[in-house]
N, C-alpha and C positions, 0 to 999 in steps of 0.2 A: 446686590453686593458682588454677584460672582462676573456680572458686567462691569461695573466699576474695576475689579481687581484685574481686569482681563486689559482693562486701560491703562491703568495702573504699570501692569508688566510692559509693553507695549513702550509708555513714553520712557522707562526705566531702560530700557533695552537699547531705545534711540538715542538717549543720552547718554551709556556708557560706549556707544558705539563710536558716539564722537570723540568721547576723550583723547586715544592716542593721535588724531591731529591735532585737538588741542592742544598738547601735550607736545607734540612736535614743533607749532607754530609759535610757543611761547619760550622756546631755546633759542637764545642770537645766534644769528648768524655771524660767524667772524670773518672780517676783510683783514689781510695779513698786509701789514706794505713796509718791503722789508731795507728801511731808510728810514731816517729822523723825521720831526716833525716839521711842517715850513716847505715852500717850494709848490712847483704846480703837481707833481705825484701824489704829495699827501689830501692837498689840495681836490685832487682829482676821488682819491678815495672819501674823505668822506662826504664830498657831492652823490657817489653814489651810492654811499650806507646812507643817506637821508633819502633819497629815492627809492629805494628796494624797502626802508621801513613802512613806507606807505604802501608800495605796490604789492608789496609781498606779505603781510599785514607781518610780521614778525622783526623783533629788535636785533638791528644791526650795528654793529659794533667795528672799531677801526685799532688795531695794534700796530704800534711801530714796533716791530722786533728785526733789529741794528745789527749789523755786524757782519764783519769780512765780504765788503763790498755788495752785500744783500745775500750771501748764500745761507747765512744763517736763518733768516726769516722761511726762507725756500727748502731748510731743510726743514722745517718745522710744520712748514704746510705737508710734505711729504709724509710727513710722520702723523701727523693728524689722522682722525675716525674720517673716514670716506661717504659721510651719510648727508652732504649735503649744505653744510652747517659751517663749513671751513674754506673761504677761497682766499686767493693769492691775487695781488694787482702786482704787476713789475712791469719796470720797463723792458724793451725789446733784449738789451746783453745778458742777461744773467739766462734768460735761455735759449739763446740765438747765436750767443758770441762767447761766452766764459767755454764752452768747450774744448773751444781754440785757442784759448789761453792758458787755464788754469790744466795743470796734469791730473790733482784729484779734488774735484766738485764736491762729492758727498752726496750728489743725488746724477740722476739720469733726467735732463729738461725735457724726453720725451716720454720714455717708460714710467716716470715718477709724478708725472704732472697728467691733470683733463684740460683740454681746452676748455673753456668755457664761453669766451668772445672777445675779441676787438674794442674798444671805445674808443680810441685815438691815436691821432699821428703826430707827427712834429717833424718837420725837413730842418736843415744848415744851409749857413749861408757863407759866402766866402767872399770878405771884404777886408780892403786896403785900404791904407793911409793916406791923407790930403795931401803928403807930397808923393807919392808914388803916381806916376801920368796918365797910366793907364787906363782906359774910360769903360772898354770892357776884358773878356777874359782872353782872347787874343792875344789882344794889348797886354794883357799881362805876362804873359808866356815868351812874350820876344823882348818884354823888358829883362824880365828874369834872366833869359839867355844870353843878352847883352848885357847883363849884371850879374854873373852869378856867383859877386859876396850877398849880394841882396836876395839871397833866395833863401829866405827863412822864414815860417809861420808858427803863430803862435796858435794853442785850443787851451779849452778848460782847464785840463789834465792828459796826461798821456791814458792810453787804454780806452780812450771814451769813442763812441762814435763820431766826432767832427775829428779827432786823428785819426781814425783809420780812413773816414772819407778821403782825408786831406790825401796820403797816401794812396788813394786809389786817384783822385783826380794827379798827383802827380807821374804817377805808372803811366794814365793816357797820357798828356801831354809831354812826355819824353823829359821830365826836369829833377835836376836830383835839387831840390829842395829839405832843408836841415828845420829839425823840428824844435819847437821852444815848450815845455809844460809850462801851465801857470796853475796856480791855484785856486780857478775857478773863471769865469766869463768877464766877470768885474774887470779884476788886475790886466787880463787882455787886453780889454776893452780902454782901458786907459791909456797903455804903452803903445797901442795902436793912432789912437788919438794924439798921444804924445809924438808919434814919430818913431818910437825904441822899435816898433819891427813894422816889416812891412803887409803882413797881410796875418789874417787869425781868420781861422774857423771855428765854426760855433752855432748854436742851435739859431735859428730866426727871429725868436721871440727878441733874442738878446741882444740883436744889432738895429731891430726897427728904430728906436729914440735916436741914436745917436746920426741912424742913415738920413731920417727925416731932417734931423737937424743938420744937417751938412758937414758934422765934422769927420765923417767916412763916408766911402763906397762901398755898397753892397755890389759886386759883378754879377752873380749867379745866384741862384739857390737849387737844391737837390734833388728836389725831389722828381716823380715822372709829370707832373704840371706844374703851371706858376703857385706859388704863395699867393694866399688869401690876402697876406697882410702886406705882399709885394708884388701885386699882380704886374707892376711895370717892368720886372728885372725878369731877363728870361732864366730859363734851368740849365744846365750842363750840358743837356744834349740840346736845346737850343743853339747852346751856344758854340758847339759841335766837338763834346766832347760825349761821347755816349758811355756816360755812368748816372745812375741816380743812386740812392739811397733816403728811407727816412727812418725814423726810431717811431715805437708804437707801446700805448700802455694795453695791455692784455688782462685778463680774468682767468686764472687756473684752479684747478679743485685739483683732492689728492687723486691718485689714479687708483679705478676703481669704483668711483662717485658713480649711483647707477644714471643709467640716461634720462630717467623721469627728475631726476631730481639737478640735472645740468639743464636740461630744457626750460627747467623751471626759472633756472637761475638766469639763463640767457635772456627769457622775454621781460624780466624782468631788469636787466640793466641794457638791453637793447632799446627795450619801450622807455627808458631812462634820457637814453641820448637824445631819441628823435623829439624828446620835448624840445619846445623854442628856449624856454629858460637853461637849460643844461648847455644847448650848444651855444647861448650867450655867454653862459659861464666856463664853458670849454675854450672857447678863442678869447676870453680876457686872461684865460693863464697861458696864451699863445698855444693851445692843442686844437686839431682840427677834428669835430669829431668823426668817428666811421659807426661802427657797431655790426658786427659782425655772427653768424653762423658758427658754432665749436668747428665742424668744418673747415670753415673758411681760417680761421687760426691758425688751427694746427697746418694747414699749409704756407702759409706766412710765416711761421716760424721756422718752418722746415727749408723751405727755400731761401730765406733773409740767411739762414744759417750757411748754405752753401753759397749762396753769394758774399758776402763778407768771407769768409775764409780765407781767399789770396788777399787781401789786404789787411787781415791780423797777421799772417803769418810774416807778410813784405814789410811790416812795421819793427820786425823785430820786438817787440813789448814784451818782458819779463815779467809779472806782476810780480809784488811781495806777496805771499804768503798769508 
């Protein structure tokens, strides 16, 4: 009996010892992504809460919490318990670029935020109209010169990255070029095809159909190599204007998160991306994947941040509030 009890105590002992990981591992993890539902961002999130449910054996979870251009989400992850249990996916502006725009955030993108990693990129492309002549970006810069009512392009919106690109590519090439918002890649997309303007900037995903299909030109794209999905067009500094730029979706936890428990989180949407199925489903929503070191982030954002700066500031962009 007093051998039995002694085993007794024993497995007793082993099994309350497990509990608080238990106990930890049955709390979701929440992915914040601070945008609507729809699009390759939401998209992108919960690709990788269904990845991290399995790798990480614990339930993960995807919230859209909306508002004021994403800071609201971002301030919510700041404000969040730091144990591990709470990250942020955003794209590269809300903590690379709103800096330089916005006077008060509500949060600090460095001191408020952990890196946690990289999973993707995405470059811009910068394409003209079927009657515009110009075959590449040259050609477009001496057309522009020698036309300069025609020197207007259209992007998404104002404030987005393919505007402030557009703005940096016009600072090199010496062109005062007049800017058009539109209400998203679509309405562009059309008035370009239509003829109404002569060239739009805008992410890559968003000009492959229409380029394949002949009814524009793609000249360029951004980033420091060619596009995957346009390896014929060369980049900017190809085409010898030395700028790139690309946009990147990132993973943050609140600052604070101890290191065992970001590590954790990194191998677990790092080992995510380099699946073959994730990076098929990465470049069908037009993102290329990377996957990245906390490291390797936080210098990416830190630098992205300093380089975009002269061309938020040359754009002039006011936000609304």
């Amino acid at each position: 009996m007093r051998r039995l009890s002694a085993i007794a105590t024993v497995v007793a002992a082993a099994f309350f010892s497990t509990m608080p990981a238990l106990a930890q591992s049955s709390e979701p993890i929440k992915i914040i992504f601070p945008y609507g539902a729809g699009g390759s961002g939401d998209g992108l999130a919960r690709l990788m809460a269904e990845h991290l449910r399995i790798s990480l054996n614990q339930p993960v979870i995807v919230e859209n919490r909306t508002g004021a251009q994403g800071r609201i989400g971002i301030q919510a992850v700041k404000s969040a318990a730091p144990d591990g249990n709470t990250m942020l996916l955003t794209p590269i502006a809300p903590v690379s670029l709103y800096q330089h725009v916005y006077k008060a955030l509500g949060y600090d993108p460095v001191k408020d935020l952990a890196p946690v990693a990289q999973v993707a990129t995405f470059d811009f492309s910068l394409a003209v109209a079927p009657q515009v002549p110009a075959k590449t970006l040259k050609d477009l810069v001496e057309w522009v010169k020698a036309n300069p009512t025609q020197g207007s392009y259209g992007t998404p919106a104002a404030g987005t990255l393919p505007h402030f690109f557009a703005v940096s590519f016009a600072r090199a090439a010496g062109l005062d070029l007049r800017h058009v918002s539109y209400r998203g890649s679509a309405a562009a997309m059309t008035d370009l095809i239509g003829g109404q303007i002569p060239i739009v900037v805008t992410t890559t995903s968003d000009v492959l159909e229409n380029h394949k299909g002949g009814k524009i030109r793609v000249l360029a794209t951004s980033d420091a190599t060619r596009s995957p999905f346009l390896p014929d067009i060369p980049t900017f500094k190809e085409a010898g204007y030395n700028i790139q730029g690309s946009g990147w979706y990132g993973f943050f936890a609140p600052a604070g998160t101890p290191p065992d428990a970001i590590a954790r989180l990194n191998k677990g949407l790092v080992g995510a991306v380099q699946k073959k199925e994730v990076q098929e489903r990465l470049l069908a929503f037009g993102l290329q994947p990377t996957g990245t070191t906390a490291a390797e982030l936080r210098r990416i954002q830190v630098e992205d941040s300093k380089m975009w700066e002269p061309a938020v500031k040359a754009s002039g962009f006011t936000p609304e509030q």
